[in-house]
C-alpha positions as a Markdown table, in Angstrom:
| # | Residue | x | y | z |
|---|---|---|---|---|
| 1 | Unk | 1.9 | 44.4 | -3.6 |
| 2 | Unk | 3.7 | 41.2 | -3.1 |
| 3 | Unk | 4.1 | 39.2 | -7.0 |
| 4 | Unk | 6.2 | 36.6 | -5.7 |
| 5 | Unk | 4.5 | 32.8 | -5.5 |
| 6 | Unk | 2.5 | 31.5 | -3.2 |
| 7 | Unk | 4.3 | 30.1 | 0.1 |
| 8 | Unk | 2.2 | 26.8 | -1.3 |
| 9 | Unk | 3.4 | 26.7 | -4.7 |
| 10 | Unk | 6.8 | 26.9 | -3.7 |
| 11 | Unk | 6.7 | 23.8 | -1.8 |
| 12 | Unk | 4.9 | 22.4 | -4.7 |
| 13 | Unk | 8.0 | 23.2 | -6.7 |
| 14 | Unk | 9.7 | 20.5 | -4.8 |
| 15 | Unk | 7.8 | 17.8 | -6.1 |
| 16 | Unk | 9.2 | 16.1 | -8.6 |
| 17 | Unk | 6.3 | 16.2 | -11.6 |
| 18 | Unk | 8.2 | 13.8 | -14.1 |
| 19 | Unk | 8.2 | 11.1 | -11.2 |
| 20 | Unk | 4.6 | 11.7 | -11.1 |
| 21 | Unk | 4.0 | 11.6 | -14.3 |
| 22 | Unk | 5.5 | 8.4 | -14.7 |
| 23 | Unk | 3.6 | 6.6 | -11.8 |
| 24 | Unk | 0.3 | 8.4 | -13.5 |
| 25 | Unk | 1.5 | 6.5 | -16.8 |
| 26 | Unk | 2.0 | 3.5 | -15.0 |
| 27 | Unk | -1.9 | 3.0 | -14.0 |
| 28 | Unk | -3.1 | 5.0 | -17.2 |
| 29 | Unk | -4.6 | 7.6 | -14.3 |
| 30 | Unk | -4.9 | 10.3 | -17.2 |
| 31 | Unk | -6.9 | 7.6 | -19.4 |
| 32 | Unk | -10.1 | 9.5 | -20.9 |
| 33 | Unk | -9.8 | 13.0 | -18.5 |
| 34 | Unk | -11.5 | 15.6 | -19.9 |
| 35 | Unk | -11.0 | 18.8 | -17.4 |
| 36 | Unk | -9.2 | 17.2 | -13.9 |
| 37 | Unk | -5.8 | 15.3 | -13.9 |
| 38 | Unk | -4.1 | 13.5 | -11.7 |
| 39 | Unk | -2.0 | 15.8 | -11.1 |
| 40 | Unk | -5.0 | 18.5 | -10.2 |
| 41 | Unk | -6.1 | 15.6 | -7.9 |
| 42 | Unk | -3.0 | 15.4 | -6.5 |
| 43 | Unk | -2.1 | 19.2 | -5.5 |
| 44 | Unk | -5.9 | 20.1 | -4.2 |
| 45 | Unk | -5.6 | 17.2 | -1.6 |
| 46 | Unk | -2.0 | 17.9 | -0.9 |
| 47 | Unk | -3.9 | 21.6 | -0.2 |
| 48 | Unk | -6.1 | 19.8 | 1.5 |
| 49 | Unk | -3.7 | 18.3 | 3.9 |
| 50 | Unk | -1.4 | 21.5 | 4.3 |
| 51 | Unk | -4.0 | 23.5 | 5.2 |
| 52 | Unk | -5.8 | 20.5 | 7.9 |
| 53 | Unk | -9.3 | 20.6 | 6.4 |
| 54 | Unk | -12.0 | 18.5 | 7.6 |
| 55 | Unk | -13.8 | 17.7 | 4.1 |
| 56 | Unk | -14.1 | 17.9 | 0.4 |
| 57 | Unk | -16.8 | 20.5 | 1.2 |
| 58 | Unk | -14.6 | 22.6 | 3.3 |
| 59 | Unk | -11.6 | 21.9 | 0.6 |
| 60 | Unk | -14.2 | 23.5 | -1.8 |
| 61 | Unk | -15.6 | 26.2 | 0.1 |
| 62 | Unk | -11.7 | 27.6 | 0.5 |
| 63 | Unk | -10.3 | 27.3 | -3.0 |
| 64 | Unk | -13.8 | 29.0 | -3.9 |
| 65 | Unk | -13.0 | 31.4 | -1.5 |
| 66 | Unk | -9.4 | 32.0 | -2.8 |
| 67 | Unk | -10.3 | 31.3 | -6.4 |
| 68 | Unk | -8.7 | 35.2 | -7.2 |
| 69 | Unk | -5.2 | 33.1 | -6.1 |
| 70 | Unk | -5.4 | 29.8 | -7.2 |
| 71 | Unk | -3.4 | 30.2 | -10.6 |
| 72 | Unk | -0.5 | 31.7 | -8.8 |
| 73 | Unk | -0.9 | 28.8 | -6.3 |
| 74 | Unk | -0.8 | 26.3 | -8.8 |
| 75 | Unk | -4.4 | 24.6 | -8.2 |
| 76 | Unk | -7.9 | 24.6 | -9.7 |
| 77 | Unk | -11.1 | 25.5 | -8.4 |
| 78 | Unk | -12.4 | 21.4 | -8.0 |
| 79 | Unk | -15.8 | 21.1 | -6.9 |
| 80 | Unk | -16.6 | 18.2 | -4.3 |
| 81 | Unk | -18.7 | 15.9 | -6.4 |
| 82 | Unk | -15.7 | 15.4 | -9.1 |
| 83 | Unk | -12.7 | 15.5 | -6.5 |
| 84 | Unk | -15.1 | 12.6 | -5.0 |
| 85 | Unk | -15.3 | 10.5 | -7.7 |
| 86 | Unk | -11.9 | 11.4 | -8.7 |
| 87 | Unk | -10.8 | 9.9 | -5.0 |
| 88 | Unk | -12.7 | 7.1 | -5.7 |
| 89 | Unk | -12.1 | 5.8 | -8.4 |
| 90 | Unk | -8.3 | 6.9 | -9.5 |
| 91 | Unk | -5.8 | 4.0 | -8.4 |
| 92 | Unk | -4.5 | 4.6 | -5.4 |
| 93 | Unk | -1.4 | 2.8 | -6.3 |
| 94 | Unk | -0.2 | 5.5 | -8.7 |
| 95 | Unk | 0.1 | 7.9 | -5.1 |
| 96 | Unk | 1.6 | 4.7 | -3.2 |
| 97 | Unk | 4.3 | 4.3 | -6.1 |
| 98 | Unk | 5.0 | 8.5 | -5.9 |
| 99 | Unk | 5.1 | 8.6 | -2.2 |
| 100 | Unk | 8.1 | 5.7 | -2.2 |
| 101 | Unk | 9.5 | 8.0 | -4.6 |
| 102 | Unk | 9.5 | 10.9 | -2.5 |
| 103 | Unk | 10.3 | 8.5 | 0.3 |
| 104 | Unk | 13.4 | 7.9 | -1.1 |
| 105 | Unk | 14.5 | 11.3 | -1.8 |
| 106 | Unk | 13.8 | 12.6 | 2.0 |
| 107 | Unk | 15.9 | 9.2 | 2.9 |
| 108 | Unk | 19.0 | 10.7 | 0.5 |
| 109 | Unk | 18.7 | 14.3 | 2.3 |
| 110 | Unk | 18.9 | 12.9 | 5.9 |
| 111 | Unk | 20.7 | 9.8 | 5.5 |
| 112 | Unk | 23.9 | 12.1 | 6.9 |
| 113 | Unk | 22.4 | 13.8 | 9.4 |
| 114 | Unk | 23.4 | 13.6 | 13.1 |
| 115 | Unk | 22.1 | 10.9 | 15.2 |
| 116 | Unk | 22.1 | 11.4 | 19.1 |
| 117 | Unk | 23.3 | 8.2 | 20.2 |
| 118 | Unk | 26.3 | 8.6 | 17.6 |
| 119 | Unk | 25.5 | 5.2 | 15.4 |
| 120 | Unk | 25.7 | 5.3 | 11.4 |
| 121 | Unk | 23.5 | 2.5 | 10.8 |
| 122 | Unk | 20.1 | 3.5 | 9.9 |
| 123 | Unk | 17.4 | 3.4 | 12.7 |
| 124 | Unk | 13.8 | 2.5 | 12.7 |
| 125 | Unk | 11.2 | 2.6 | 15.4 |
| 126 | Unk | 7.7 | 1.0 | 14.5 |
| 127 | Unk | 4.7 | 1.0 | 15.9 |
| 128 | Unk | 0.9 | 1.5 | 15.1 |
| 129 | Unk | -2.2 | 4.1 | 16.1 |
| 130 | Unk | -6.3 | 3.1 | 16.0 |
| 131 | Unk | -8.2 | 5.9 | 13.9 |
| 132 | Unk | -11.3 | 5.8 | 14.7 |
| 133 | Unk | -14.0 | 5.7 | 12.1 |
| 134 | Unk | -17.9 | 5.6 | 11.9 |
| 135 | Unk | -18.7 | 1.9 | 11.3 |
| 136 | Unk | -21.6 | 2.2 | 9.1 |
| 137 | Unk | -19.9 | 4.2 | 6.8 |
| 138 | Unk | -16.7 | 1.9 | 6.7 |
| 139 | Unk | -18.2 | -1.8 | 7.6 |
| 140 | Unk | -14.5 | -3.0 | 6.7 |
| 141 | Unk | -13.4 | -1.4 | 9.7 |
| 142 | Unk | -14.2 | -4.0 | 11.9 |
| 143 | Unk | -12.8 | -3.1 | 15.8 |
| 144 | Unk | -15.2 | -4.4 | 19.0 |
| 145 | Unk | -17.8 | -3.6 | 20.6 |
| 146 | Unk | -19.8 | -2.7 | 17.4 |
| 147 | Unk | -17.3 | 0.0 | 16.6 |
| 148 | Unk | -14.8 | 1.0 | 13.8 |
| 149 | Unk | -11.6 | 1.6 | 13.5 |
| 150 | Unk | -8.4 | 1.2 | 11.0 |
| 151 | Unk | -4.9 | 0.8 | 12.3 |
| 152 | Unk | -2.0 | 2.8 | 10.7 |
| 153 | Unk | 1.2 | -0.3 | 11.2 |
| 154 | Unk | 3.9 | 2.8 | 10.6 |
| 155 | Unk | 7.5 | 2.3 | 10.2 |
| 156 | Unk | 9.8 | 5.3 | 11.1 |
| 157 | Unk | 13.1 | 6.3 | 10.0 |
| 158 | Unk | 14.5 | 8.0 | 13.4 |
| 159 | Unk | 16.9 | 10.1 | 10.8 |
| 160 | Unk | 14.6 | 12.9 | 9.6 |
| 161 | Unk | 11.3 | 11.5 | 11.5 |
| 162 | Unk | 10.5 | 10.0 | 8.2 |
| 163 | Unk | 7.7 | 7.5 | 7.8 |
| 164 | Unk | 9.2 | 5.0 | 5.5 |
| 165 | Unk | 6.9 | 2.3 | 5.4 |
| 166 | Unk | 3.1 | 2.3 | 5.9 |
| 167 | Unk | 0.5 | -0.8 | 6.5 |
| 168 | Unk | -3.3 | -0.3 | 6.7 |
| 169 | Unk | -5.4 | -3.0 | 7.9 |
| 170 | Unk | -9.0 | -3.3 | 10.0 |
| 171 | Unk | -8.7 | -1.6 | 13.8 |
| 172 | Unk | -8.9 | -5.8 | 15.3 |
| 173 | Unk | -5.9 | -6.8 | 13.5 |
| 174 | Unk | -3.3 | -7.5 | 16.0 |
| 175 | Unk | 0.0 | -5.1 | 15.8 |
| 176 | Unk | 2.1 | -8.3 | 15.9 |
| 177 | Unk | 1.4 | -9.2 | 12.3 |
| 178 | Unk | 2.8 | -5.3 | 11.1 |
| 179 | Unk | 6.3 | -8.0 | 11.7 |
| 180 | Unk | 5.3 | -10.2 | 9.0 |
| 181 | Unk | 5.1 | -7.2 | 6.1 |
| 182 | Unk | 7.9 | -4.8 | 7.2 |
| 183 | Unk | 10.9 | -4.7 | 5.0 |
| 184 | Unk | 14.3 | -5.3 | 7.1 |
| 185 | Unk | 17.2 | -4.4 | 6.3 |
| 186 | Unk | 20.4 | -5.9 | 6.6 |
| 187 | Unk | 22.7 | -3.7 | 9.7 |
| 188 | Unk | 19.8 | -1.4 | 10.7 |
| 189 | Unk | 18.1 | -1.2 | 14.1 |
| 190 | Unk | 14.9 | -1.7 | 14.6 |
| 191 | Unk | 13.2 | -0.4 | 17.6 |
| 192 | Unk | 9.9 | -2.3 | 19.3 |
| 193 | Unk | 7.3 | -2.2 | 21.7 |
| 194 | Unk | 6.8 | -5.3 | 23.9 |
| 195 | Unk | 3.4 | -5.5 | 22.4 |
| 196 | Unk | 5.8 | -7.0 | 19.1 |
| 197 | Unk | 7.5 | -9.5 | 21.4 |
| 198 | Unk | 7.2 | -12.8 | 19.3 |
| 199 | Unk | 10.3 | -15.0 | 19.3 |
| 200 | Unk | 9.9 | -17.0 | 16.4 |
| 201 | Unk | 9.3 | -13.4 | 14.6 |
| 202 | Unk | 12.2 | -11.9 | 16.3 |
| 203 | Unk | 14.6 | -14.6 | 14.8 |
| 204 | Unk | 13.0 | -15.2 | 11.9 |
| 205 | Unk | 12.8 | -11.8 | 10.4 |
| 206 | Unk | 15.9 | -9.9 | 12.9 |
| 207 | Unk | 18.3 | -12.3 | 13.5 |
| 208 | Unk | 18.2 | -14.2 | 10.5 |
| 209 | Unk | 18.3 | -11.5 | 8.5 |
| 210 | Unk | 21.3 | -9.8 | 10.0 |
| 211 | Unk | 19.4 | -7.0 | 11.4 |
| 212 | Unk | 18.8 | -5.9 | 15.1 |
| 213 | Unk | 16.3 | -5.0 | 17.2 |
| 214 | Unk | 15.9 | -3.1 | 20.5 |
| 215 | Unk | 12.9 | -4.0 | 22.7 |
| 216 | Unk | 11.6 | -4.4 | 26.0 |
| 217 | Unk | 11.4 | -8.3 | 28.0 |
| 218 | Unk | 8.0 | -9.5 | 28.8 |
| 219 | Unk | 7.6 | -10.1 | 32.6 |
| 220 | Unk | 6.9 | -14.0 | 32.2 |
| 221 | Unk | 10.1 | -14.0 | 30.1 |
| 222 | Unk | 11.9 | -17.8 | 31.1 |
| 223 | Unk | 15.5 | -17.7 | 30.5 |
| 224 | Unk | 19.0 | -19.0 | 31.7 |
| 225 | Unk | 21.7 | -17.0 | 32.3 |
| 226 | Unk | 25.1 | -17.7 | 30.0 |
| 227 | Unk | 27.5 | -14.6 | 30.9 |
| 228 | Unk | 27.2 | -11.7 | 33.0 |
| 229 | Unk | 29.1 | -8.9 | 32.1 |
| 230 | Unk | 30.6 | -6.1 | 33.9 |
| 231 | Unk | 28.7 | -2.8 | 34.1 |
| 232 | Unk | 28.7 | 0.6 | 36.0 |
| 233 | Unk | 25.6 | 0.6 | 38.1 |
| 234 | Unk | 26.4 | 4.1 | 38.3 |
| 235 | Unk | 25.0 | 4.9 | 34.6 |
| 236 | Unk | 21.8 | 3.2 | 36.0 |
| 237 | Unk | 22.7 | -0.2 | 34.3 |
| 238 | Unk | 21.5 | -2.8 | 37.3 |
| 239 | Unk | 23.3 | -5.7 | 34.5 |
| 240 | Unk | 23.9 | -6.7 | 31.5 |
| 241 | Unk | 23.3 | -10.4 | 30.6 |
| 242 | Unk | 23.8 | -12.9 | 28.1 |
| 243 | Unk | 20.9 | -15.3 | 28.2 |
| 244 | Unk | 19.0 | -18.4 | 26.0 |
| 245 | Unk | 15.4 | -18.7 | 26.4 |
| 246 | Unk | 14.1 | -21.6 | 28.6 |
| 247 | Unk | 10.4 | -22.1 | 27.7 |
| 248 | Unk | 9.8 | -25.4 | 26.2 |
| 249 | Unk | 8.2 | -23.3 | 22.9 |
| 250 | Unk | 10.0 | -20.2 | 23.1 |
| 251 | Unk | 13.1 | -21.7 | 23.4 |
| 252 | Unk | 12.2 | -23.5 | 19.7 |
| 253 | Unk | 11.2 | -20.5 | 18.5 |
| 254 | Unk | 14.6 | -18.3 | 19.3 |
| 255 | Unk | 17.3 | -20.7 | 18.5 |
| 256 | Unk | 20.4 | -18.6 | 19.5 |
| 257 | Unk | 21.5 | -16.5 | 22.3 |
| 258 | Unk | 19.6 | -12.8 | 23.6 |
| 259 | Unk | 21.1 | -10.0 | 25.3 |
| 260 | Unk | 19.3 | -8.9 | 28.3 |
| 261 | Unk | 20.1 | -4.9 | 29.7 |
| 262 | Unk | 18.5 | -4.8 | 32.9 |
| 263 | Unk | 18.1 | -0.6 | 33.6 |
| 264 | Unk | 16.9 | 1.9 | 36.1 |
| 265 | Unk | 15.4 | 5.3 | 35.2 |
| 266 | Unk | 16.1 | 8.2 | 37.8 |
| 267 | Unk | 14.7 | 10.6 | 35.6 |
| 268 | Unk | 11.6 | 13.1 | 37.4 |
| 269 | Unk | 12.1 | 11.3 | 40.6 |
| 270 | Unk | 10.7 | 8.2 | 39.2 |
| 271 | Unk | 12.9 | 4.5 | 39.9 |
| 272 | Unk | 11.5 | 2.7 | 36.7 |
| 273 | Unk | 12.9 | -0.2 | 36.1 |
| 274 | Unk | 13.5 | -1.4 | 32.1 |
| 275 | Unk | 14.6 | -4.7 | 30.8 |
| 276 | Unk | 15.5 | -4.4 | 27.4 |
| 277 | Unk | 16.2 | -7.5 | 25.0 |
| 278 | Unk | 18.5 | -7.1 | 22.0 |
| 279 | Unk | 20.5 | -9.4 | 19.5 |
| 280 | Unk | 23.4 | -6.4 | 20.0 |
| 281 | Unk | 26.3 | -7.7 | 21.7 |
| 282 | Unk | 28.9 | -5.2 | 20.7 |
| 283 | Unk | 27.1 | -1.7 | 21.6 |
| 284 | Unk | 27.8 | -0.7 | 25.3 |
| 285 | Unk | 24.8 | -1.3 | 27.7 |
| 286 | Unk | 23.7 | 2.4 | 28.4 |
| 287 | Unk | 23.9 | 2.5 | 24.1 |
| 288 | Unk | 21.2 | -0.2 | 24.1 |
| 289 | Unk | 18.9 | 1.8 | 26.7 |
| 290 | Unk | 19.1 | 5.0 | 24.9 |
| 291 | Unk | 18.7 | 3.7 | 21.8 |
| 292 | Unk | 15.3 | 2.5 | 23.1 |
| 293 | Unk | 14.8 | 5.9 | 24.6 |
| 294 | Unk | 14.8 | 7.0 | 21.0 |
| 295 | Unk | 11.1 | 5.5 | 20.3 |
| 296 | Unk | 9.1 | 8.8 | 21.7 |
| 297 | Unk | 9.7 | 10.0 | 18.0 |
| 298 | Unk | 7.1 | 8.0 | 16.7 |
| 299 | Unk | 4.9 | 8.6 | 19.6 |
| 300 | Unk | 5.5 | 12.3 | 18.9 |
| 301 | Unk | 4.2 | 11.5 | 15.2 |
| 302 | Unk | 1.2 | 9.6 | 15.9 |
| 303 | Unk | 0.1 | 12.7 | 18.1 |
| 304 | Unk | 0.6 | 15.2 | 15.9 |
| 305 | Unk | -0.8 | 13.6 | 12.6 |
């Protein structure tokens, strides 16, 4: 008969309970608990994500069911009515404070990991998912058409597949303003959708900020070309241009020069044509369209969430 711990409370081990506890401090979680902590709170719905389940009645139904193993698991039989009103009304900041902790310290364990296309810089991609949700039980959710939905604005370090940054807003809010609330750092890439084109964004939080970003040229794009530079069509790069916007706003709005990798996909017989827009003048051209390649990650995160 096995008397090792549970698969689950090994993982559990991981988690760093002084961190916690701190956080918990921090918001006075514990403040007047009789029977459930926060920390009870915390490992049932961890459970509760681990094992995929649909409700706080089906949460209760299994630890009931496994109540013989719960001790050696390192949870407590909670009931749905108080692991409701425990969801409800405990700060949800003292688990957005913890989950920057562990953030961090998944960060630290990949930070030297191999990276395909060879950079050391760190890597982001971002991009956002609608959840849908039943509007009369969440009237914040506003989306159209008399239906709900929240977005999940997610920023992914590429290193680890780690979700580093996190904004929840109403399913109508355009993903364009996820750009106004990311943090950007300094050297890193940042890898975008054409949905986040926005020039006065991209120079404003990017390029003024020393950072880079990889994306893909809107087809109404107006530019002039500065330089074309030598490439090896060979590799699939049709050319690599230095350009300056041209629209009477846009060209406001982007003070300084773009980089514009023009790039044909061969790949399961299909000729798809890419343009991709950087602020990355020193990375070869075939560098800038793989890097972009690198965005399926996140699309490979949003499905299996």
């Amino acid at each position: 008969m096995p008397t090792g711990k549970a698969v689950f409370a090994q993982i559990m081990d991981l988690v760093p309970d002084y961190e916690l506890e701190k956080c918990v401090d921090k918001y006075k979680g514990d403040y007047k608990t009789k029977k459930f902590t926060c920390r009870d709170q915390f490992m049932v719905m961890s459970y509760a994500q681990f094992t995929k389940s649909s409700s706080l009645r089906v949460v209760e139904a299994t630890l009931t069911a496994f109540s013989s193993k719960l001790y050696h698991s390192g949870l407590k039989l909670m009931h749905k009515s108080p692991l409701a009103e425990m969801n409800e009304n405990k700060s949800w900041l003292i688990y957005k404070d913890f989950a920057q902790v562990l953030i961090k310290r998944a960060n630290d364990l990949y930070k030297d990991d191999y990276f395909r296309i060879g950079l050391k810089e760190m890597v982001y991609a971002f991009d956002s998912s609608t959840i849908k949700l039943c509007l009369s039980l969440c009237p914040w959710a506003k989306f159209h058409h008399n239906k709900g939905a929240f977005k999940m604005h997610t920023l992914m370090n590429l290193r680890g597949s780690i979700p580093t940054f996190i904004w929840l807003t109403e399913g109508k809010v355009n993903d364009m303003n996820g750009l106004d609330v990311i943090p950007v750092e300094p050297g890193a890439y940042y890898l975008l959708d054409k949905g986040y084109v926005n020039f006065y964004r991209l120079y404003n939080y990017f390029q003024k900020r020393n950072a880079f970003y990889v994306t893909r040229a809107k087809d109404n794009m107006k530019y002039e070309v500065i330089q074309k530079h030598e490439v090896d069509q060979q590799t699939g790069i049709i050319s690599d241009l230095t350009i300056r916007l041209s629209g009477p706003i846009v060209s406001k709005d982007y003070l300084d020069e773009m980089r514009l990798v023009i790039y044909e996909d061969y790949t399961e017989g299909k000729n798809t044509v890419y343009r991709f827009l950087t602020n990355e003048f020193e990375l070869p051209a075939l560098t800038i369209a793989e890097l972009y390649r690198e965005r399926w990650q996140i699309g490979l995160f949003f499905s299996n969430g």
